[in-house]
Structures are given as structure tokens and as C-alpha cells.
N, C-alpha and C positions, 0 to 999 in steps of 0.2 A: 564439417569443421575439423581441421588438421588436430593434431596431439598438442600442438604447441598454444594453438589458441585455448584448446580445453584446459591447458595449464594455468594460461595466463589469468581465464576466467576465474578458474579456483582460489587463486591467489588472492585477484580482487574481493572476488565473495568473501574469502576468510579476514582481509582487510577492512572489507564495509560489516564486519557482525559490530564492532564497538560503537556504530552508528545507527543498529538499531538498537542497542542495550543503550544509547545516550533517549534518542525516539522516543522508547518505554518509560526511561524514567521521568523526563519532560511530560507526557501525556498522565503519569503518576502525580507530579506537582501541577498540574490543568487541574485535576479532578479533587487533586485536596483542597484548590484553591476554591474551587465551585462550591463547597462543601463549607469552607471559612469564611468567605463574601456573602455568598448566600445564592449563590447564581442558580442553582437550580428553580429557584420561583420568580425569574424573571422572562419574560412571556418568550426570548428568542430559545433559551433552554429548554424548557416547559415544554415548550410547540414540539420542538426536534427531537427532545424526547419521548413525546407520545407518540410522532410517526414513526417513529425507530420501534417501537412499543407496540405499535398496530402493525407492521409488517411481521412480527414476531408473531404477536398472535395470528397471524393470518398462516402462516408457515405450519405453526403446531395445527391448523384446526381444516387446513387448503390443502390437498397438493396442488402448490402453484405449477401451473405447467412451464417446461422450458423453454419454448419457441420463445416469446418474448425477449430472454434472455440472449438465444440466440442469434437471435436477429441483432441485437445490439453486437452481441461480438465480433458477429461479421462485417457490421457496417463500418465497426471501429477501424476493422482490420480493414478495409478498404479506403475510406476516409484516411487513414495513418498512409497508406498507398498513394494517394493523389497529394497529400501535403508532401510528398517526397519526389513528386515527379512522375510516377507510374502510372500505368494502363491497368486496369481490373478488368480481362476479359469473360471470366465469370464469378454470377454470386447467387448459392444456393443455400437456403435456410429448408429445416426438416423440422419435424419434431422431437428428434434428439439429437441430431449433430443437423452442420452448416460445413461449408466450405466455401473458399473466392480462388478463383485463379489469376494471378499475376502477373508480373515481369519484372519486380523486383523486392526483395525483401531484405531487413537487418532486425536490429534488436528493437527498434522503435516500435516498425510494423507487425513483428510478431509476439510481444507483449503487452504491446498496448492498450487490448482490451481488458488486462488482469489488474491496469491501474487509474485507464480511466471509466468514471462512474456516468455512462454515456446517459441515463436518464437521467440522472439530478441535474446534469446539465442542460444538458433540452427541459426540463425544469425551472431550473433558472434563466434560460432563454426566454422563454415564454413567457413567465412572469415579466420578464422586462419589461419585452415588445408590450404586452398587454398594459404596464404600468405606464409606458411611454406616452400611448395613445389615449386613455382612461385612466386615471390615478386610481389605483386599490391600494391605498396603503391603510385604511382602515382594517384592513381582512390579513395582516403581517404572521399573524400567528397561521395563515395558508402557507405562508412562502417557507415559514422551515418548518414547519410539518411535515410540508409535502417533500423537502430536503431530508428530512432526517427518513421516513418512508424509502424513497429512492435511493440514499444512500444507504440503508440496511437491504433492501433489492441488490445494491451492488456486491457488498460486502457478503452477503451468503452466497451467491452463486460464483464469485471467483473464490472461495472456498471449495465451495464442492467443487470447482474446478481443478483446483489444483490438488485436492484431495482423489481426485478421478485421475489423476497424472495425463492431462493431455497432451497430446504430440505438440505443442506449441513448447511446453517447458524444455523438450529434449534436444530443439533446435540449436539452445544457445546454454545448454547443459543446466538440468535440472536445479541443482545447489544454485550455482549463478541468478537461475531464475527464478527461485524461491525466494532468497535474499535481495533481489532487487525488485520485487512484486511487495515483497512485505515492507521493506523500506520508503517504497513511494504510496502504498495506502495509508500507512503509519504519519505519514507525515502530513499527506492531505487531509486525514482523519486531527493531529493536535492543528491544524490549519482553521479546521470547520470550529474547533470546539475553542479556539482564540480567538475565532471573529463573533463567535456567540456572546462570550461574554464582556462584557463592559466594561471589566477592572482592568482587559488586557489589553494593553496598545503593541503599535509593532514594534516599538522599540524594547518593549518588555520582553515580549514574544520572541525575539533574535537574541537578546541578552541572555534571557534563561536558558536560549536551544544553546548559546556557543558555549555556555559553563557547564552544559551537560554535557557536549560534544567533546570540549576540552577534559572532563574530568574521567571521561568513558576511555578516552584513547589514552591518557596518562597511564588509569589501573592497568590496561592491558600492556601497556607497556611495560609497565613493571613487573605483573605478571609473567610476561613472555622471558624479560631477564632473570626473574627467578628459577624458573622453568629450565632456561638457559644454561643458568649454576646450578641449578641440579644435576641436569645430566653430567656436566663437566665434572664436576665432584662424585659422578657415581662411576662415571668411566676411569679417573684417574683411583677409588676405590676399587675397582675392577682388575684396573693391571696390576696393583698393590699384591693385592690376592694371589693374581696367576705371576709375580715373582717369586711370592714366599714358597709356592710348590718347590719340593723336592726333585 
């Protein structure tokens, strides 16, 4: 990646931070709302909380091994390969790293495993298919169970990932890909916890995202023009100073 692009990337990262500080606080008023409704003892919270809750316990009490994990991140990353047109000439899973060989790659294919949660989805595929054919809707507290499980499977291991700083991050420059890793779980994460609850329709859900969006980019703006007059006011203090010299 030229100089220029790692520029341009930094710039964007620094421009999308007021977008996860809007994220945070949106996911802030989710959880106070669950807490004011009462959403937590309704059976879609309840379920995905306790699978969230058994993957936890399973972490502190398991060393889960990481193949599993691996194996999804390479499929991702090949799967993200063919949605773009590509050949995958190879794909090798380990039991500590993986690797695929390609012929073409961007930012899609080589982060895509740090933002999509490749089990909860084949998860919910499966549930489908299965409901499609035989109705299980009696057994609803399986389906985000097993959602909230698979999404806490997601969410620790691209942690450790990216806490391990794998060569995928340094592709498309760490910062860049830190901030755009944490911005699309963050969102797919207030996505999961709006469709749980029942008080929230979409049209709520987009209203509250854009006045948080709206209100996060305003402070930094204004922040940044204080910021602004600061220095102006300390540099024009400055030559002040080196006039008055003798």
C-alpha cells in the first residue's frame, strides 16, 4: 500500500471515531431501555442472554480449541473471494493458524472474517431450512440461544485476534482496520439487541441511530474548532512573546 493510501486511510479512521462514539452511545440507550421496558425477562433476551452466558462460562472453565475458529476464518476469507469473482487455489486450516491462496484481494476479502460472525449465521441458516420443512417454533428460545452462544464464539476470538495483531490488520493499516472492525461489530451487535426487543421497531432504531450520529459528529465538530482556536490563539501568543524580546 503506497504512502498515499495509508494517508488517506488514517484520515478516514480519524473521521469514522465520531461514529463509533454515536455506536456506543446508541447501544448505551438499547440497554437502558431494556432495563426500563423490562426486556430482559422476555424470552428473545432471556434465551441470548444465557447463550452469551454459557459461552462465557465455557471459555473460563474450556480451553476452547481454535481450529474451529479457524476454519471459519478461512472459509470467510474465501467465501468473500468467490463473492468477488476469484479463484481460491489453496485452503489450509492448522491448529493454530490457516491460510487460502488467491488471486485477488481488497478490504472486503481481507477483513471480513473480523466482522462477519460466520457460525451464528450458518445458525440461523439452519434454523430456517429446518423451520421451513418442520415448524420448530415452539423451541424459539433454541434459536437465540444458540445466537447469542455463536455470537459470543464470534466476538471473543476476533478479539483475541486482533489483540494477537494478525497480518490481515497490517494489510489495510492497523488503525484503519481496527476502527472499521469495531464499527461493523458494534453495529451488528445494537442490530441483534433491536431486533430482540419488542419495544424497538426500525423506525425507532434508525431515529435514535441518526440523533446519535447527528449529535456525535456536531461535539466533534466543535471540539475540533476549539481545538482549532486554540492553537491559533497560542501561536499568535507565541510570536507576541518572541516580539517583545530585546
Amino acid at each position: 500500500m503506497s504512502s498515499l493510501a495509508k494517508i488517506i486511510k488514517f484520515v478516514l479512521a480519524l473521521s469514522a471515531l465520531p461514529l463509533l462514539m454515536a455506536e456506543l452511545l446508541f447501544l448505551k440507550e438499547l440497554l437502558e431501555s431494556y432495563f426500563r421496558d423490562g426486556a430482559w425477562f422476555t424470552l428473545p433476551v432471556a434465551s441470548f442472554a444465557g447463550g452469551l452466558l454459557l459461552w462465557t462460562l465455557l471459555c473460563f472453565l474450556w480451553k476452547v480449541p481454535q481450529r474451529p475458529y479457524i476454519f471459519a476464518h478461512e472459509l470467510t476469507h474465501a467465501l468473500a473471494v468467490y463473492l468477488h469473482g476469484g479463484r481460491v487455489s489453496r485452503f489450509r486450516v492448522g491448529d493454530q493458524s490457516g491460510s487460502i491462496r488467491c488471486n485477488r484481494s481488497n478490504l472486503w476479502i481481507v477483513l471480513s472474517p473480523y466482522f462477519v460472525p460466520f457460525y451464528m449465521l450458518l445458525w440461523l441458516g439452519l434454523w430456517t431450512i429446518v423451520d421451513f420443512y418442520r415448524p420448530i417454533r415452539s423451541y424459539q428460545w433454541l434459536l437465540y440461544a444458540g445466537t447469542g452462544f455463536t455470537w459470543g464464539f464470534h466476538l471473543f476470538f476476533t478479539v483475541e485476534a486482533v489483540h494477537g495483531k494478525q497480518p490481515d490488520l497490517h494489510v489495510e493499516g492497523w488503525f484503519f482496520s481496527l476502527v472499521f472492525i469495531t464499527g461493523l461489530n458494534l453495529l451488528i451487535l445494537a442490530a441483534l439487541l433491536g431486533f430482540l426487543s419488542p419495544s424497538w421497531t426500525v423506525s425507532r432504531f434508525l431515529s435514535h441511530f441518526g440523533d446519535d450520529l447527528l449529535f456525535c459528529y456536531r461535539l466533534s465538530q466543535e471540539g475540533f474548532a476549539a481545538f482549532a482556536s486554540w492553537i491559533g490563539s497560542a501561536g499568535l501568543a507565541l510570536r507576541a512573546a518572541r516580539a517583545d524580546r530585546p
